[in-house]
Backbone bond lengths (Angstrom), bond angles and torsions (degrees), N, CA, C in turn:
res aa  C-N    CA-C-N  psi(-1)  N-CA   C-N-CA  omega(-1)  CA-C   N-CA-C  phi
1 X - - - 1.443 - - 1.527 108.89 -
2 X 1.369 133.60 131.15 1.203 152.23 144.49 1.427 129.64 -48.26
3 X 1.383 120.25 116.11 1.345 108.15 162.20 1.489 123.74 -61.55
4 X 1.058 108.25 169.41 2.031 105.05 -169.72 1.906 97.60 -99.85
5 X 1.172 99.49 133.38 1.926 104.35 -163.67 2.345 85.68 -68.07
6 X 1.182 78.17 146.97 1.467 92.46 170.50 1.651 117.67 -75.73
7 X 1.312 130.66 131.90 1.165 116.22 -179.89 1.569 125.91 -90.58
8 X 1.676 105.12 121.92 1.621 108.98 -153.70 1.402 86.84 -69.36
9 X 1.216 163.59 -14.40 1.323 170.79 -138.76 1.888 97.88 -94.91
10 X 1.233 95.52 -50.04 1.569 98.75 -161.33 1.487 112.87 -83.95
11 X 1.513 111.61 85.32 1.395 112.63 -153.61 2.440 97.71 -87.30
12 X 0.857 115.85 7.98 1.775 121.06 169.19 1.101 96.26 -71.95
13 X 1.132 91.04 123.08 1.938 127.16 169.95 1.057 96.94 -102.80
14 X 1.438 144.78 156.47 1.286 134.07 125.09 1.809 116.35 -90.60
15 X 1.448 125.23 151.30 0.748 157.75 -157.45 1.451 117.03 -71.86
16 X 1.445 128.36 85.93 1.475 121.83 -161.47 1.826 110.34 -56.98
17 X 1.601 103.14 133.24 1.381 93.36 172.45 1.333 153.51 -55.71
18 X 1.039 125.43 97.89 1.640 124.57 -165.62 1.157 119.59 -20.02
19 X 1.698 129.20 104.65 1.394 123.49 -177.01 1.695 132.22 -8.88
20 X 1.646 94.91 -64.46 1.232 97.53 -167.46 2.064 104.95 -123.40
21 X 0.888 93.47 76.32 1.696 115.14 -161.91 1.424 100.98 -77.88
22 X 1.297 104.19 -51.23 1.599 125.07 -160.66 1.363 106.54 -94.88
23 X 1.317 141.55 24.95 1.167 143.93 -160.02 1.884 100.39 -109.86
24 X 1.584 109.43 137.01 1.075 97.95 162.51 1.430 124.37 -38.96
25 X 1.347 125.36 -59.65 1.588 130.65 -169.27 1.380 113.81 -55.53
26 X 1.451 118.40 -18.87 1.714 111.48 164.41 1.306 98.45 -94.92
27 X 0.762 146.74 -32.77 1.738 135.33 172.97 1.194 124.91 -48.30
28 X 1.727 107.87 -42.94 1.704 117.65 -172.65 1.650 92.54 -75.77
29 X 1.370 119.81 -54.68 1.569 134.83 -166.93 1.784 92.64 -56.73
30 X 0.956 128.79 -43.78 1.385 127.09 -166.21 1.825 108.11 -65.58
31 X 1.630 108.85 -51.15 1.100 129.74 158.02 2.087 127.76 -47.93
32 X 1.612 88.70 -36.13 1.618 78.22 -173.17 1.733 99.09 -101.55
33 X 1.377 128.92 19.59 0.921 131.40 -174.23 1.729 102.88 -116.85
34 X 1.326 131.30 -25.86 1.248 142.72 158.96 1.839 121.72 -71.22
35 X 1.162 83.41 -33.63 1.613 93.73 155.39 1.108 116.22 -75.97
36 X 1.270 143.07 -48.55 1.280 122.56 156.50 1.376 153.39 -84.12
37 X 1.333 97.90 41.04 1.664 125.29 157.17 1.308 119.85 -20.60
38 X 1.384 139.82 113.97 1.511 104.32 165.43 1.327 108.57 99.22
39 X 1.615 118.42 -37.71 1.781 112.55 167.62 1.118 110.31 -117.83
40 X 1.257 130.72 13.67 1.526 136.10 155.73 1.652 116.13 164.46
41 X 1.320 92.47 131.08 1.491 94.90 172.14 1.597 124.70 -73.21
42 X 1.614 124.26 -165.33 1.155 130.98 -146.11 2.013 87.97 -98.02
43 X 1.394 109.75 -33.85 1.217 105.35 175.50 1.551 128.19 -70.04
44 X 1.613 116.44 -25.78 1.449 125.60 171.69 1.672 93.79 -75.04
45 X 1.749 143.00 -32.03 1.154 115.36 -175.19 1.147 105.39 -69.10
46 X 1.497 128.77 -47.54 1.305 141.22 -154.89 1.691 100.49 -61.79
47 X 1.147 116.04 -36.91 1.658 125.38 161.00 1.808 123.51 -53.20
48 X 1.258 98.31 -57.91 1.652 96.74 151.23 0.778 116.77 -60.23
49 X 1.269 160.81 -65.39 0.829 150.90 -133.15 2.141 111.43 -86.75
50 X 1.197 92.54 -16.13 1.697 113.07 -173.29 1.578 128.87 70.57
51 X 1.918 99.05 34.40 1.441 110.76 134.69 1.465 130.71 -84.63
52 X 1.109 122.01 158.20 1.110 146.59 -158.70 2.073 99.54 -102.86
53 X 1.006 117.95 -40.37 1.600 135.60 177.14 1.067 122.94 -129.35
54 X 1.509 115.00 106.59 1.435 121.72 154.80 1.874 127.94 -10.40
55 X 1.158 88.84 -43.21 1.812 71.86 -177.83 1.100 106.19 -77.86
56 X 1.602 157.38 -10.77 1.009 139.16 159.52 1.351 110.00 -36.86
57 X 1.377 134.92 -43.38 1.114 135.45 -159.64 1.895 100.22 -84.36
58 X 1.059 106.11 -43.78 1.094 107.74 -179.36 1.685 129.23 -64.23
59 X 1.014 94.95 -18.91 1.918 124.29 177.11 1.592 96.62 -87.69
60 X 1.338 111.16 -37.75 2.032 96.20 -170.87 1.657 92.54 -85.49
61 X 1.325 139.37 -25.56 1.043 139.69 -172.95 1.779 107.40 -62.30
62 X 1.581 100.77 -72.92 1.249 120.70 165.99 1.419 115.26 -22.21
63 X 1.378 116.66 -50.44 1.668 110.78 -166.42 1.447 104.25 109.39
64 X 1.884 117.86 -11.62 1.887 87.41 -177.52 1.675 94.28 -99.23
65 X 1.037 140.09 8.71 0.997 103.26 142.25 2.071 128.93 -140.80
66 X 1.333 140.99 -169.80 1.201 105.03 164.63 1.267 131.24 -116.34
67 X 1.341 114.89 174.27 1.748 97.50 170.63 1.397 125.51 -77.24
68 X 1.328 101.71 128.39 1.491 118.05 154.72 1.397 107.55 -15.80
69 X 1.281 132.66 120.85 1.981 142.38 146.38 1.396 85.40 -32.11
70 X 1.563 137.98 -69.35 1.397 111.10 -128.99 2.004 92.37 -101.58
71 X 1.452 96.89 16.66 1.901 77.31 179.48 1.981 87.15 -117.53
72 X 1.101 113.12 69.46 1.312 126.53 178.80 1.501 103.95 -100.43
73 X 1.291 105.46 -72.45 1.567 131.48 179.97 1.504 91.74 -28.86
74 X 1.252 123.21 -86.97 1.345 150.23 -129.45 1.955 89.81 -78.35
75 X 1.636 106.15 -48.71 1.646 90.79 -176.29 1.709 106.66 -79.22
76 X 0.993 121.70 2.48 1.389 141.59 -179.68 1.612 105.07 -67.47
77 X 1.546 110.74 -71.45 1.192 115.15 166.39 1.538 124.60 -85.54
78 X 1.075 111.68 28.85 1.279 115.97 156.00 1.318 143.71 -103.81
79 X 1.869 90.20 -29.18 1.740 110.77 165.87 1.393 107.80 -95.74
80 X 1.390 130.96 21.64 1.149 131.82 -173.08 1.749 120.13 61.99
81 X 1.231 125.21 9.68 1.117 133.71 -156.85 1.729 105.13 -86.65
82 X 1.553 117.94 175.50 0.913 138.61 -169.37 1.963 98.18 -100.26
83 X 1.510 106.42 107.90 1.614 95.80 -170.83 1.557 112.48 -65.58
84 X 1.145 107.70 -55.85 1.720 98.63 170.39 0.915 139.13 -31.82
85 X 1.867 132.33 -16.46 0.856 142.69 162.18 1.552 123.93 -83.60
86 X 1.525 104.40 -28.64 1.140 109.81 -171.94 1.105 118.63 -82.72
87 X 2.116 114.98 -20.63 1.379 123.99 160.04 1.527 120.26 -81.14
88 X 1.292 126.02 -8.24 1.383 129.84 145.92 1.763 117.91 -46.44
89 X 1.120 110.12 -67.75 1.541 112.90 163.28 0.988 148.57 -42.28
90 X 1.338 95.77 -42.57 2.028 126.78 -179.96 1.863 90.07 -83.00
91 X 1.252 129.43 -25.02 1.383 115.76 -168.60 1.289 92.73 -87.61
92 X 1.476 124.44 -59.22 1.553 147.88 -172.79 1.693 95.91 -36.93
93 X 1.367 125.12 -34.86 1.497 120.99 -168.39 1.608 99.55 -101.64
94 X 1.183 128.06 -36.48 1.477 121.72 167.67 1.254 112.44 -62.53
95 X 1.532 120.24 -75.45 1.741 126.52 -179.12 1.598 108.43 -99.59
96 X 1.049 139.52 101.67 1.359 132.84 176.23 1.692 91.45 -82.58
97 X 0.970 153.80 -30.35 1.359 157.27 162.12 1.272 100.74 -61.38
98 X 1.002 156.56 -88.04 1.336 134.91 177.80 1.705 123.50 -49.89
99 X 1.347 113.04 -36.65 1.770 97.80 167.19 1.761 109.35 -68.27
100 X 1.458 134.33 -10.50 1.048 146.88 -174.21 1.550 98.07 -87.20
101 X 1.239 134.46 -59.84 1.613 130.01 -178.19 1.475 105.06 -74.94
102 X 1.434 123.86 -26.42 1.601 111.99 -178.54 1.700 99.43 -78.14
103 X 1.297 134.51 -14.64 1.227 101.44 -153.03 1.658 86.51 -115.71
104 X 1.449 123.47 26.89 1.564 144.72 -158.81 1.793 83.26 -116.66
105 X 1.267 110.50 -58.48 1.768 126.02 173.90 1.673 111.13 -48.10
106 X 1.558 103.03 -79.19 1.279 101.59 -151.91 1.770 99.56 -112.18
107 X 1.151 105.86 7.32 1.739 98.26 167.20 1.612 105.32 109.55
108 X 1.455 102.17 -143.67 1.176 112.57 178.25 1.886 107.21 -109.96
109 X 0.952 108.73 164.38 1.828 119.37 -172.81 1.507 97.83 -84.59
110 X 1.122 118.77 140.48 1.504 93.86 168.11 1.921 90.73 -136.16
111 X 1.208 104.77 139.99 1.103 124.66 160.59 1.337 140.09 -38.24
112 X 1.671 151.52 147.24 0.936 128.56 -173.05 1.759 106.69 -89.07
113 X 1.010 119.16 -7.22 1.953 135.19 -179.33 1.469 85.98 -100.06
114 X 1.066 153.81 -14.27 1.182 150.98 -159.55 1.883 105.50 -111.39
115 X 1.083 93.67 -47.47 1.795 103.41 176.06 1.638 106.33 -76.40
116 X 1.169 110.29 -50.39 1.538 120.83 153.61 1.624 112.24 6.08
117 X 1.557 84.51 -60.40 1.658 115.52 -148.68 1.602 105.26 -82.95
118 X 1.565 99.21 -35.04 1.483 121.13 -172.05 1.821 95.87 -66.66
119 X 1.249 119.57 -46.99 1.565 138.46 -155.43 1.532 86.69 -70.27
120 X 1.087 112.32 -62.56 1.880 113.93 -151.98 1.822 90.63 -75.66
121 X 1.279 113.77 -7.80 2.026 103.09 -170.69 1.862 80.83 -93.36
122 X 1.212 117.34 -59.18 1.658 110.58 -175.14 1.567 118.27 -40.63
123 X 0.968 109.96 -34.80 1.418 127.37 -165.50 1.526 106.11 -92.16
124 X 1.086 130.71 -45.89 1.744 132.86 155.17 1.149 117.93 -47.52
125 X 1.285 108.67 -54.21 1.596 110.34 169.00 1.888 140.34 -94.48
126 X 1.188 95.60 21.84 1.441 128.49 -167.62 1.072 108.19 14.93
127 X 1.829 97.65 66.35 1.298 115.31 130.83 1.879 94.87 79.76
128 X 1.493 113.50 25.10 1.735 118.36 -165.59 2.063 91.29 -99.61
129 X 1.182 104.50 -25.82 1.508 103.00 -167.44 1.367 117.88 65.66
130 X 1.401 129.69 46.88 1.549 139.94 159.63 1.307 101.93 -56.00
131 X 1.784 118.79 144.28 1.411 137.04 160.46 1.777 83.92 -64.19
132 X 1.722 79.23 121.47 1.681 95.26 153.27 1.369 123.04 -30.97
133 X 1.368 123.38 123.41 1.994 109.71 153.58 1.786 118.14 -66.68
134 X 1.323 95.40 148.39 1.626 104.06 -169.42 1.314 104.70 -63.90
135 X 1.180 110.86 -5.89 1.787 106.06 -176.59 1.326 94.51 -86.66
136 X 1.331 133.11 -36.13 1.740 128.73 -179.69 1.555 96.83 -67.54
137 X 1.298 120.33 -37.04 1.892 109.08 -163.24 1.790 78.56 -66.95
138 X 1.294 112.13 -67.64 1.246 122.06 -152.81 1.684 112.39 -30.01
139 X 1.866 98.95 -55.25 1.830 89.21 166.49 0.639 157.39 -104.89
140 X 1.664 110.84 14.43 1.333 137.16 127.79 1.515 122.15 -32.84
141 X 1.228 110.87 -42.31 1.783 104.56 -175.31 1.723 93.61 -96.51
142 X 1.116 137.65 -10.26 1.382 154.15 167.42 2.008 98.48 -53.07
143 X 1.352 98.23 -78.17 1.172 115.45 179.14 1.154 119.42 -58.34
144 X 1.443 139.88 -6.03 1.573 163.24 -167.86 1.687 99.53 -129.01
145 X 0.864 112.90 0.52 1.580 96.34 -173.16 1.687 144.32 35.03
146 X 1.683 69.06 47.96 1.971 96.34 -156.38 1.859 100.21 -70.56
């Protein structure tokens, strides 16, 4: 049996999948960058951030390539975001074994909109720690569009 000759004619490649495509950290980045439609494009982040070209940004988004540890800070305050979270992600896509044993250590990250959240539930409930009522989950995921 013969293999079938390839046709030199048919010059379509398809496009190998971007390493890390599927990663939370391009999902959130994909998201907090569509949110900001309209108050700055991908080339003013890529400027904060202290690229020189937009597709950098567009490549860490994408998944082919990742972000830099030390350009965290800088895309942090550029998408308006919460940095601790964003170095949770950015680690989670470099070492998932190390964001996996740190968060085995010291817990979960919590956010500064997130502690926020923690402050005003202690303080409603003075500080007794009641299971939420389903009417709070309820408009909470109401208000989230869960």
């Amino acid at each position: 049996m013969t293999k079938p000759e390839k046709d030199p004619t048919n010059t379509t490649r398809k496009k190998p999948a971007a390493p890390h495509a599927d990663t939370p950290l391009c999902k959130f980045l994909t998201k907090q960058i569509e949110a900001l439609a309209g108050v700055k494009n991908q080339r003013e982040i890529a400027a904060e951030v202290g690229y020189d070209k937009p597709n950098v940004i567009s490549m860490i988004k994408t998944g082919d390539t990742k972000l830099p540890l030390d350009k965290v800070p800088a895309l942090a305050k550029s998408l308006g975001v919460d940095p601790k979270h964003l170095f949770r992600l950015t680690i989670e896509q470099h070492h998932p074994e190390v964001a996996r044993v740190s968060h085995e250590i010291f817990g979960n990250v919590v956010t500064d909109n997130e502690m926020a959240l923690v402050r005003m539930f202690r303080k409603v409930t003075d500080d007794t720690d009641p299971l939420p009522p389903s009417v709070l989950v309820a408009a909470i995921k109401d208000a989230f569009k869960m």
